[in-house]
N, C-alpha and C positions, 0 to 999 in steps of 0.2 A: 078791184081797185076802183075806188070810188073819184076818185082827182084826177083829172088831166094831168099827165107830164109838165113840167115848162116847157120841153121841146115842143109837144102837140100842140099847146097854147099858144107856143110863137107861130108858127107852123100855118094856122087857122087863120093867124092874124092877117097872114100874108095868101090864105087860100090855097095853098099846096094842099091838095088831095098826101094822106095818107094813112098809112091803122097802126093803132095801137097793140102791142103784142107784148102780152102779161107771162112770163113764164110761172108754171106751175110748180115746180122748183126751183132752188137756186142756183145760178149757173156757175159752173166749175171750169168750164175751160172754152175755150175757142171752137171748138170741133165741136161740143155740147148744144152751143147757145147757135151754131150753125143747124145742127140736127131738129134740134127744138120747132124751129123757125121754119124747116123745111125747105132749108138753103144751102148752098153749099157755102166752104169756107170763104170761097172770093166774093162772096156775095154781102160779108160784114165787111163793116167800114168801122175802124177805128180813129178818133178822132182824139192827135196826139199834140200836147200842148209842148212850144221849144222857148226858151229865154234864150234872145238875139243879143240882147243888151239890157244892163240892169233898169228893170223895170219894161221890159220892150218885149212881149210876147208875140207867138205866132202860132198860127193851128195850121198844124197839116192832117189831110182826110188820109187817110192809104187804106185799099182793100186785103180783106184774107190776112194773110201771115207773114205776107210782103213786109222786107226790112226797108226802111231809108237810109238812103245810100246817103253819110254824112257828109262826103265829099261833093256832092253834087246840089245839097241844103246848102251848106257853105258859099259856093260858087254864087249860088242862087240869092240869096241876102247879103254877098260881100262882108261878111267877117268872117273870121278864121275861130274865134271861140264863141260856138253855141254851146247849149245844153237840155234836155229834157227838162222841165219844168219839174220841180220837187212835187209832194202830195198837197205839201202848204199851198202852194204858189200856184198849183191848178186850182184848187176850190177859193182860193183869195181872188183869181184872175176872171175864172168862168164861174162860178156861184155852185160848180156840180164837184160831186169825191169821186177820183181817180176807179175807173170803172164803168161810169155814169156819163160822162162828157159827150155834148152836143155839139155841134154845130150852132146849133138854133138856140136863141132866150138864156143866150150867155148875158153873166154881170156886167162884163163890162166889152168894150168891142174891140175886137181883135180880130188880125188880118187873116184869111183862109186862104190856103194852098189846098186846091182838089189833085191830087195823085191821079195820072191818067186809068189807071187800073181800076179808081172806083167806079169810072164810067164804061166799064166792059161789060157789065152786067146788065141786065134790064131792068131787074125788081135790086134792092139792097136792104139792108137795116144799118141802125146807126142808132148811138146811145140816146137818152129819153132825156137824163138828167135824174132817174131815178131807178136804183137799185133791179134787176130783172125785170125789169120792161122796156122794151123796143121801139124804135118806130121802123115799120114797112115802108118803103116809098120806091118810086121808079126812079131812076138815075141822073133821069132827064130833072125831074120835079126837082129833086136836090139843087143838081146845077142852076134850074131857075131860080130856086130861094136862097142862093147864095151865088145873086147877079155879082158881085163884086170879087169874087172867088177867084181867083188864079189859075188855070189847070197845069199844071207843069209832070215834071216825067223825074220821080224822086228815087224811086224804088229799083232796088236789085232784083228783076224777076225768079221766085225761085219757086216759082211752081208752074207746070203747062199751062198757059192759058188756052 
C-alpha cells in the first residue's frame, strides 16, 4: 500500500504512535481479521455510527463481538428512537463505507462514546478508513486522541473478559 490511511494521517496529525496493518487477504469475518492481526477477538474495536435525531449522529467504539445494549444507548442520549445509521448515512456522515469506519479523519465531526470494553485491552485495532487495512494502537493512545470521547459502559458482556 502505498498511501496513508485517513485514519494514520489524522492519527500523525495529532502524534498518536501507531502501525499500519495491511491484510494480505481480504477479510471475511471478525475472528479472521482478529487472527490476521494476531489478536484476539476483544481486542478489535468496531466503530459503529447511530442517527439520534435527523441529521444528529453519534459513534460509539465497542470491543470484540460485544452487542450494545439499546436500552442503555437510549437512556444515555435521552431519546427513545435511535437507529444504526444506513450504508448511505455512514459514508455521507464519516467520509469512510461501512466496514472501514474510523474514529480518526472523519468528514464531518461527530460525537464518540468509548465503550468501556475497548479499554480492557492493552494493544487494539480499529478501522483505517480503507478497505483491509488497520490501524494498531494501545488503548491508552486511542483514548488520548479522542480527548473528548465519553467512556461509558454500553454493551451486554457476552464473552469472559
Amino acid at each position: 500500500m502505498n498511501e496513508k490511511p485517513p485514519a494514520s494521517i489524522a492519527l500523525e496529525k495529532l502524534n498518536i504512535p501507531h502501525q499500519v496493518f495491511q491484510h494480505t487477504t481480504p477479510v471475511t469475518s471478525f475472528e479472521q481479521a482478529a487472527a490476521d492481526r494476531n489478536q484476539g477477538p476483544g481486542q478489535i474495536v468496531r466503530s459503529i455510527l447511530f442517527q439520534i435525531r435527523p441529521g444528529e449522529y453519534l459513534m460509539v467504539l465497542v470491543a470484540g463481538p460485544n452487542q450494545i445494549d439499546w436500552k442503555k444507548l437510549r437512556q444515555l442520549v435521552k431519546r427513545s428512537r435511535i437507529r444504526m445509521a444506513t450504508e448511505e448515512e455512514v459514508f455521507e456522515v464519516t467520509g469512510y463505507r461501512v466496514g472501514t469506519v474510523s474514529p480518526f479523519g472523519l468528514k464531518n465531526q461527530v460525537k464518540v462514546l468509548i465503550d468501556a470494553s475497548v479499554l480492557k485491552e492493552e494493544e487494539i485495532s480499529i478501522g483505517s478508513g480503507v478497505r483491509n487495512v488497520a490501524i494498531i494502537m494501545k488503548s491508552t493512545d486511542l483514548r488520548r486522541a479522542l480527548g473528548d470521547g465519553e467512556i461509558v459502559s454500553l454493551t451486554e458482556q457476552s464473552y469472559p473478559s
